[in-house]
C-alpha positions in Angstrom: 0.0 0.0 0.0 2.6 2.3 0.4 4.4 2.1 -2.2 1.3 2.5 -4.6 0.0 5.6 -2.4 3.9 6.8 -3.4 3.3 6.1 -6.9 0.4 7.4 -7.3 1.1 10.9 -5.1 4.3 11.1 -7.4 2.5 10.6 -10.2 -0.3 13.5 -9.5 2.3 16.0 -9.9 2.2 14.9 -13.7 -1.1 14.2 -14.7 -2.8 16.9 -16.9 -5.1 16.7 -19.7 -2.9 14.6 -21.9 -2.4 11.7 -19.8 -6.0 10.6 -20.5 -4.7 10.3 -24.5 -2.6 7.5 -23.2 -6.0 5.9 -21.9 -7.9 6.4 -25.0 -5.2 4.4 -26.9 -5.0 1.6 -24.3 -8.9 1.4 -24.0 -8.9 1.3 -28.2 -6.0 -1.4 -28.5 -8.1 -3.6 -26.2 -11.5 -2.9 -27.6 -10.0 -3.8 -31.1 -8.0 -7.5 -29.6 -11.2 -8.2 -27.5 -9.5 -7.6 -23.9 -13.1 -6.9 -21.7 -10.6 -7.7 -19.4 -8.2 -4.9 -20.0 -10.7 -2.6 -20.5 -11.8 -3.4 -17.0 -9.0 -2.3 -15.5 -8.0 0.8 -17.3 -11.1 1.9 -15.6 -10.5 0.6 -12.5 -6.7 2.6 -12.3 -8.8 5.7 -13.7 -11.5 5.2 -10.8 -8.7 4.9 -8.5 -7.1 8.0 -9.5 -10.4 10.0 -8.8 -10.9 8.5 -5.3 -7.4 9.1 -4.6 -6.9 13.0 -6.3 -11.1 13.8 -6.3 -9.1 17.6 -5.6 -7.7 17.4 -8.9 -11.2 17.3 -10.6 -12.8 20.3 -8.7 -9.9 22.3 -9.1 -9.1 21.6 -13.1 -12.9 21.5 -15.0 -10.6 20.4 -17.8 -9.8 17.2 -16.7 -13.5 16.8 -15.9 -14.2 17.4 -19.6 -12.1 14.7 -20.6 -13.1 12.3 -18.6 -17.0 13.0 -19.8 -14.9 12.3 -23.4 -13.9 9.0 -22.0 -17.1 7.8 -21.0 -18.8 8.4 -24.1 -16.0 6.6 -26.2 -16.1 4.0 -23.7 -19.9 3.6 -24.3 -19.2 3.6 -28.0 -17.0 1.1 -27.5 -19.8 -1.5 -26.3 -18.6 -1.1 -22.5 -21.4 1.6 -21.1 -21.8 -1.0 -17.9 -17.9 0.3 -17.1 -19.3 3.9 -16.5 -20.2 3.6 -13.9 -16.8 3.2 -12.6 -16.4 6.8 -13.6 -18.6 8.7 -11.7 -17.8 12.3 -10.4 -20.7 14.0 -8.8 -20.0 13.1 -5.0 -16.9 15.7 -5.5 -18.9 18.6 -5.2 -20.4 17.1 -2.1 -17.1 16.6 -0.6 -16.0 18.6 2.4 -11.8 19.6 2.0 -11.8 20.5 5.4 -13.6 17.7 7.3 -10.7 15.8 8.9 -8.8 19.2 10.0 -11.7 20.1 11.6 -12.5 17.2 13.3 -8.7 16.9 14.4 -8.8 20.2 17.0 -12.5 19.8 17.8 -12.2 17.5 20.8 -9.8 20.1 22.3 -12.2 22.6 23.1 -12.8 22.9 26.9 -16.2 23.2 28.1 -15.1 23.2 31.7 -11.9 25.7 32.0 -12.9 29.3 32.4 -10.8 31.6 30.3 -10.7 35.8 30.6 -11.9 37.6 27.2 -9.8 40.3 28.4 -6.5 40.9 26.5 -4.9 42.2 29.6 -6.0 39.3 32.1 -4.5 37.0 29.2 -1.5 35.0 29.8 1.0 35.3 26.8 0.7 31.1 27.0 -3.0 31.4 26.8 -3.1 33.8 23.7 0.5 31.6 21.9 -2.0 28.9 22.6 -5.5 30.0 20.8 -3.3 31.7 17.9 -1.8 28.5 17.4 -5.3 26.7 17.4 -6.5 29.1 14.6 -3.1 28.7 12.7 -3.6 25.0 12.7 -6.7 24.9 11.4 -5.7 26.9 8.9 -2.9 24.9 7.5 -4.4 21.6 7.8 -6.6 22.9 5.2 -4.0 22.8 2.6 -4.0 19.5 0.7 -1.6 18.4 -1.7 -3.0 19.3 -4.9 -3.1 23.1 -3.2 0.6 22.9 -2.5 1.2 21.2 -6.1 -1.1 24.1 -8.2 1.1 27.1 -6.1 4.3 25.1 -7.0 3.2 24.8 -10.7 1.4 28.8 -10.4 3.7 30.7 -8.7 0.3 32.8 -7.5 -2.4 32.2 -4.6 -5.2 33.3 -7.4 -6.9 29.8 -7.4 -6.2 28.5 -4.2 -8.6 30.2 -1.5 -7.5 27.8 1.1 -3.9 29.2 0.7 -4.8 32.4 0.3 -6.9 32.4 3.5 -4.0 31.0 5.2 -1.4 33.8 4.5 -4.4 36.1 5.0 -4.2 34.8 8.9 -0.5 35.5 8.9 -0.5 39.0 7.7 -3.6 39.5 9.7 -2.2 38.2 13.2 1.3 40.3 12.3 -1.6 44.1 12.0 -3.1 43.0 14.7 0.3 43.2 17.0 1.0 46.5 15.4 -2.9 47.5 16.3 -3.1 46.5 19.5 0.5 48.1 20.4 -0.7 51.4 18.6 -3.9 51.4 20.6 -2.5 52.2 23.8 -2.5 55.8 24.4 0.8 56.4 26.4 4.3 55.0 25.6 3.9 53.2 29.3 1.0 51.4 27.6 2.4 50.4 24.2 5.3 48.8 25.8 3.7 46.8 28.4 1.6 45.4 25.6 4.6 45.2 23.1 6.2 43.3 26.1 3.6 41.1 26.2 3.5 40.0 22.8 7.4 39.4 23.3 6.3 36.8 26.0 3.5 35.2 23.5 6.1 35.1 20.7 8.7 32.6 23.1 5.6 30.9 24.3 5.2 30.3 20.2 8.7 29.3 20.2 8.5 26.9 22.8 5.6 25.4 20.7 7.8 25.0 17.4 4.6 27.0 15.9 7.5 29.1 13.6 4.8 30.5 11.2 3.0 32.3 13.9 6.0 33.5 15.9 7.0 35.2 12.2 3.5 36.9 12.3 4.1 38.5 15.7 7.8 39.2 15.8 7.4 41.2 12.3 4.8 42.9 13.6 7.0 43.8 16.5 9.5 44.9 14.0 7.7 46.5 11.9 9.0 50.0 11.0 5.5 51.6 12.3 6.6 50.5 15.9 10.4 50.3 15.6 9.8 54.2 14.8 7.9 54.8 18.7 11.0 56.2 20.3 9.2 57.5 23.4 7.6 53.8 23.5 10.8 52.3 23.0 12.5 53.8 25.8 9.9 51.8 28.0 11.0 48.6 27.0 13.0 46.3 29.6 16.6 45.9 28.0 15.9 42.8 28.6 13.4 42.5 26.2 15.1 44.1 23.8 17.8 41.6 24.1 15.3 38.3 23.0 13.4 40.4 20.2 17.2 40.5 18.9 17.4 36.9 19.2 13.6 36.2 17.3 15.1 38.4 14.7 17.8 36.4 14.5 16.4 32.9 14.2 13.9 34.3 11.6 16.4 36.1 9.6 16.3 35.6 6.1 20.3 35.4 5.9 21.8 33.4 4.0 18.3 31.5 2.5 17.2 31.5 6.2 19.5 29.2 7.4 19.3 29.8 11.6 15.3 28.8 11.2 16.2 25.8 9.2 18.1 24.1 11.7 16.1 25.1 14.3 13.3 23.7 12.3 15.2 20.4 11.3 16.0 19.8 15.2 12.3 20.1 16.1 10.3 16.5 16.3 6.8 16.0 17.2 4.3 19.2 16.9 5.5 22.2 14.7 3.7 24.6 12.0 6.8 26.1 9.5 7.1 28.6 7.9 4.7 28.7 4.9 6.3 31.1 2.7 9.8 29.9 3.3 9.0 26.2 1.8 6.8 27.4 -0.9 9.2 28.9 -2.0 11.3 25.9 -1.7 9.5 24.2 -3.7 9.0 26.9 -6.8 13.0 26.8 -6.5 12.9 23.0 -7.0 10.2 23.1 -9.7 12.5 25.6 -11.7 15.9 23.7 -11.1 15.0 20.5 -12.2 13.6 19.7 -15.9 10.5 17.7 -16.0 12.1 14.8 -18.5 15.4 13.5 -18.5 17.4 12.1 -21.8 15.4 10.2 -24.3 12.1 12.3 -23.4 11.6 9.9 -20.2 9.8 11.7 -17.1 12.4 12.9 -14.6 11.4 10.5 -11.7 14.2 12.2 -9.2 12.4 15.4 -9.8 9.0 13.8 -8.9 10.3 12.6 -6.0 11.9 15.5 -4.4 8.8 17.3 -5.1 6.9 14.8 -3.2 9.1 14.7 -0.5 8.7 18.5 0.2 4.7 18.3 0.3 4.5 15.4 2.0 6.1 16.8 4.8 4.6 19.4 5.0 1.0 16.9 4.7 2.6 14.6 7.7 2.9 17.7 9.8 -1.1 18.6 9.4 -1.4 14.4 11.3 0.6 15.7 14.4 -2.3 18.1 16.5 -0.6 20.7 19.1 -1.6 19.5 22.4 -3.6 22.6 24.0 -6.8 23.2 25.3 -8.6 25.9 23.4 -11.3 28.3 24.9 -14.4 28.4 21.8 -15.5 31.5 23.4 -11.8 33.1 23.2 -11.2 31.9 19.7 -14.2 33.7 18.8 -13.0 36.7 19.8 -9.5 36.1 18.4 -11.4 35.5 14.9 -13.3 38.5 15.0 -9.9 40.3 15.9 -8.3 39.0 13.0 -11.0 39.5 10.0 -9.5 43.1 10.1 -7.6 44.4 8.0 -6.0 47.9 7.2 -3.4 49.2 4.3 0.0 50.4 5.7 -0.9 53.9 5.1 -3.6 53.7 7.9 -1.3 52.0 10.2 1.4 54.7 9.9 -1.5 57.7 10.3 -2.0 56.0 13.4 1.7 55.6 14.5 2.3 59.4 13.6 -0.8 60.5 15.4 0.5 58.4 18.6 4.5 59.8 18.0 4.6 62.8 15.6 7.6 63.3 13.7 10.1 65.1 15.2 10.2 68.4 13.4 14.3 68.5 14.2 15.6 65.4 12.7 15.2 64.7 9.3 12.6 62.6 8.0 12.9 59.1 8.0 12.2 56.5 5.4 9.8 54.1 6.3 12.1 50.7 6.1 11.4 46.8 5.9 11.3 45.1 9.1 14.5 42.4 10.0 11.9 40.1 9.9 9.6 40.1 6.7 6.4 38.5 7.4 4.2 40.2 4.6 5.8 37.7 2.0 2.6 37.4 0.2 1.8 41.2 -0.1 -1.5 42.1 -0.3 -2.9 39.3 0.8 -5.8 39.9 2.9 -8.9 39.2 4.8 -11.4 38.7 2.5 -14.6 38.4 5.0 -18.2 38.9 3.2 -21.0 40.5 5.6 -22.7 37.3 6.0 -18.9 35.7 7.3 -18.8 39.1 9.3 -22.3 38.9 10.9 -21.8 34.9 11.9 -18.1 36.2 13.5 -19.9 39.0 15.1 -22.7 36.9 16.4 -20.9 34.1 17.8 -18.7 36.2 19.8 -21.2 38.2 21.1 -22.7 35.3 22.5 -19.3 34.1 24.1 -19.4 37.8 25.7 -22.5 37.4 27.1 -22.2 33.8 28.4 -19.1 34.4 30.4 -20.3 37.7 31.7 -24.4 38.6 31.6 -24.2 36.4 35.2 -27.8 37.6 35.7 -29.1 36.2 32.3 -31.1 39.4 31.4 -29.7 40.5 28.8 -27.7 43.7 29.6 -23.4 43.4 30.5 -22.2 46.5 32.8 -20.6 49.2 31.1 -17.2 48.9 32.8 -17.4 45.3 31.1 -18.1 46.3 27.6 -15.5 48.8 27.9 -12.8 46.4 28.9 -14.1 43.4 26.4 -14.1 46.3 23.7 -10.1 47.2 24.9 -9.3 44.0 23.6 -9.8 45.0 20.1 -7.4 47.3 18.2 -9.9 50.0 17.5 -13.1 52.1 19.7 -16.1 52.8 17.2 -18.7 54.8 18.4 -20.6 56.1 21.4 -23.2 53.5 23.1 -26.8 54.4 23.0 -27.4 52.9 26.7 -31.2 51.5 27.2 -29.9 51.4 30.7 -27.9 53.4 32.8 -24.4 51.5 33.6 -25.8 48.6 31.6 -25.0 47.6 27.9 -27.3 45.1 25.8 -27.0 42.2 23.6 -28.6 44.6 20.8 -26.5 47.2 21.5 -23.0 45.1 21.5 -23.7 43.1 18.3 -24.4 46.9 16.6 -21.7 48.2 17.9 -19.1 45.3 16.7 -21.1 44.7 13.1 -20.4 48.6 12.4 -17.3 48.6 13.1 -16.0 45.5 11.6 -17.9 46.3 8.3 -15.8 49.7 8.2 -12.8 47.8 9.8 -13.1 45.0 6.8 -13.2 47.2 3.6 -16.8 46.5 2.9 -17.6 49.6 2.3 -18.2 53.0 4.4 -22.0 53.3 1.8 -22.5 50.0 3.3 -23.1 51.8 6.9 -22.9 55.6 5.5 -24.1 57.9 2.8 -21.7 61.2 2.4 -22.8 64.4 1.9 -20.6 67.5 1.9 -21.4 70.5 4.5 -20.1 72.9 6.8 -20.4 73.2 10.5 -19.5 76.2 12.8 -18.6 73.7 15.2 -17.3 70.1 16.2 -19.7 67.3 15.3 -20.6 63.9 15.4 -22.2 61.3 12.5 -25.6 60.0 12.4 -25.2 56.8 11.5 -22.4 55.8 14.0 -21.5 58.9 16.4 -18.2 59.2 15.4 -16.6 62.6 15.7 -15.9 64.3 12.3 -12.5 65.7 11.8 -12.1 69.2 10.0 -10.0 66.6 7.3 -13.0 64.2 6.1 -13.7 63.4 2.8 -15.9 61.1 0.7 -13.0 58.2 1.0 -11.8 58.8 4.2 -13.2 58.9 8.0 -11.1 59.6 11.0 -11.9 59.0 14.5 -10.0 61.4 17.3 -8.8 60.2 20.3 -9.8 62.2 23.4 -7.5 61.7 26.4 -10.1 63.2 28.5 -13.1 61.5 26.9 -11.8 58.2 26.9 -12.5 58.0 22.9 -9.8 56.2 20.7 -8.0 57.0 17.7 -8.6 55.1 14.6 -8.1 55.6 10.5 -10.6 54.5 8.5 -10.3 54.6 4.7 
């Protein structure tokens, strides 16, 4: 068995369109020398071949078209009773993510109580819940998705890959956000600590592709620019961010994170980008046939030595116990997204520039996480409004303790800290007390801005002049002197308690 399963997987990275030409000549040679038998099993390898690569057939409609070409020579051959053999229409019904998602279920906790609160979380409790979500994530990637990016060299096809560097990119803003929420340099670098102590606790786990995410968004140059936060980091600190930077360097082909990588056994998530890239390199290097127009077998595989580890590695679960309720909120969190001009709005407006010193160029990080630029959250508002939904109910399970509906204000205010941006004003149907209504508007206004669905989708702009400061209708955000059509700024109020935040 296993050497036909390594056959066949070294074979997939070959078939195409023309390989069913070879099976149109076999199935004629035996129709013409009276072989039932032969033709029998030509249809029995081809039958295999769609049980075993069903991916390939959803993914390429070409390959579907032949094989309808098949069927209909096969019943003009006399052999319509071997069609059946050939059937297709179950693909559509099958589920790619099934057995990911039924490898992490089991490991949600129903018992243990875990704080929603970014600042009651232990850096081990959030290393843990972004790893959850990470893992998910890249046991969605099968084979045939890491075999069409190697034979692409682009993401535009393969939404479960794309989706998967979206998470990276999105966990590395989120640092940034969450750093740049604070409003005093005190602030930022307690939390920029933090996330310090979350990226060794990723360490520790061998989760590399995560710890990427948040030491580049540690490094990035909209942080690395705080001066004033800076100065409140522990030296100490400073002296293990050097070290991440280090083991994720990109020296010399990124050598320190391969041996560290190569030493790890058990549990560990790599770094995507790094052996994707590996394996474009390979695909280049090598030619697909050898000397007398015979398929380069070495080539196949090395090719299918890369993949498969990286499939072996989605059979190895973390062992963690992981809070639903705070992986709710973590998802939410995450289905933001912002360009790099409205995360440096918001660094400037926390540190001006120092009108002294010359201005600075904006510089790549050590660590380059954004390898896939541009890659984003794609969330529709249906995706947004189940997000929404489901952690609003995880809000008010853990704390509505008298089951009527309303959380105290002090509550919603901390739960609503945990986020890297304040929307809006709350309309309060009772003093001190916030409701379920009122929380699920609240989060679905400002993740539809927050997610590039559209300001119309919430707003409708029309130009006018006021005489003095004031708010919008729609969402009672304060309107800066500087708005236009495509852009809405929120102020941040030291005294009102109101924060910052770009929206485009």
């Amino acid at each position: 068995n296993m050497k036909k399963n390594l056959t066949f997987n070294n074979w997939s990275l070959i078939f195409n369109d023309a390989f069913f030409v070879h099976f149109v000549i076999q199935l004629s040679t035996a129709v013409d020398n009276e072989q039932p038998t032969q033709c029998q099993r030509i249809c029995y390898f081809i039958r295999h071949w769609i049980q075993e690569f069903w991916g390939m057939f959803r993914l390429h409609h070409s390959l579907s078209d032949k094989l309808d070409e098949f069927r209909d020579l096969i019943r003009e051959q006399g052999q319509e009773h071997l069609c059946s053999l050939l059937e297709t229409k179950w693909i559509n019904e099958r589920d790619w993510s099934w057995k990911a998602s039924q490898k992490i279920k089991a490991n949600y906790s129903k018992k243990r109580k875990v704080s929603l609160l970014f600042d009651h979380l232990e850096p081990s409790e959030l290393a843990d819940h972004l790893t959850y979500l990470e893992f998910k994530s890249f046991c969605r990637i099968s084979f045939l998705d890491f075999q069409n990016y190697m034979q692409s060299c682009c993401m535009k096809d393969i939404p479960v890959l794309e989706r998967s560097i979206a998470l990276c990119n999105g966990m590395s803003q989120w640092v940034q956000l969450m750093v740049l929420s604070r409003p005093t340099a005190q602030l930022r670098a307690e939390v920029f600590t933090k996330f310090l102590h979350v990226a060794q606790s990723l360490h520790q786990m061998h989760n590399y592709n995560t710890l990427m995410a948040v030491v580049g968004g540690l490094c990035h140059s909209s942080i690395s620019r705080l001066k004033d936060t800076t100065s409140h980091v522990p030296s100490e600190v400073t002296k293990v961010l050097n070290e991440m930077t280090d083991l994720l360097s990109s020296c010399r082909n990124y050598d320190n994170y391969r041996h560290a990588y190569s030493r790890c056994s058990g549990f560990k998530i790599p770094i995507l980008g790094v052996h994707l890239k590996d394996l474009i390199t390979v695909n280049e290097a090598m030619s697909d046939y050898v000397e007398d127009n015979k398929v380069n077998v070495h080539k196949l595989q090395v090719l299918y030595n890369h993949i498969n580890e990286l499939i072996q590695l989605q059979q190895i679960p973390p062992r963690l116990d992981a809070n639903k309720d705070l992986v709710h909120l973590l998802t939410l969190s995450l289905d933001l997204y912002y360009s790099e001009d409205e995360i440096y709005e918001l660094s400037y407006a926390r540190e001006p520039k120092n009108c002294k010193a010359p201005p600075s160029t904006p510089s790549k990080p050590p660590v380059c996480v954004d390898w896939a630029s541009g890659v984003a959250p794609k969330p529709d508002p249906r995706t947004i409004s189940k997000h929404v939904q489901r952690m609003v109910d995880s809000v008010f399970k853990n704390y509505d303790h008298d089951e009527n509906g309303f959380i105290s204000h002090d509550d919603f205010e901390k739960i609503a800290a945990s986020f890297p941006f304040s929307f809006c004003v709350m309309d309060k149907e009772k003093e001190g007390m916030v409701s379920r209504e009122e929380i699920t508007a609240y989060f679905m206004r400002a993740s539809v801005i927050c997610s590039k669905l559209g300001l119309g989708f919430v707003h409708n702009f029309q130009e006018a002049t006021y005489m003095k400061p004031t708010f919008c209708d729609n969402c009672s955000g304060f309107v800066s002197k500087n708005l236009t059509k495509s852009t809405f700024l929120l102020l941040y109020f030291e005294e009102k308690k109101t924060y910052l935040f770009f929206f485009p």
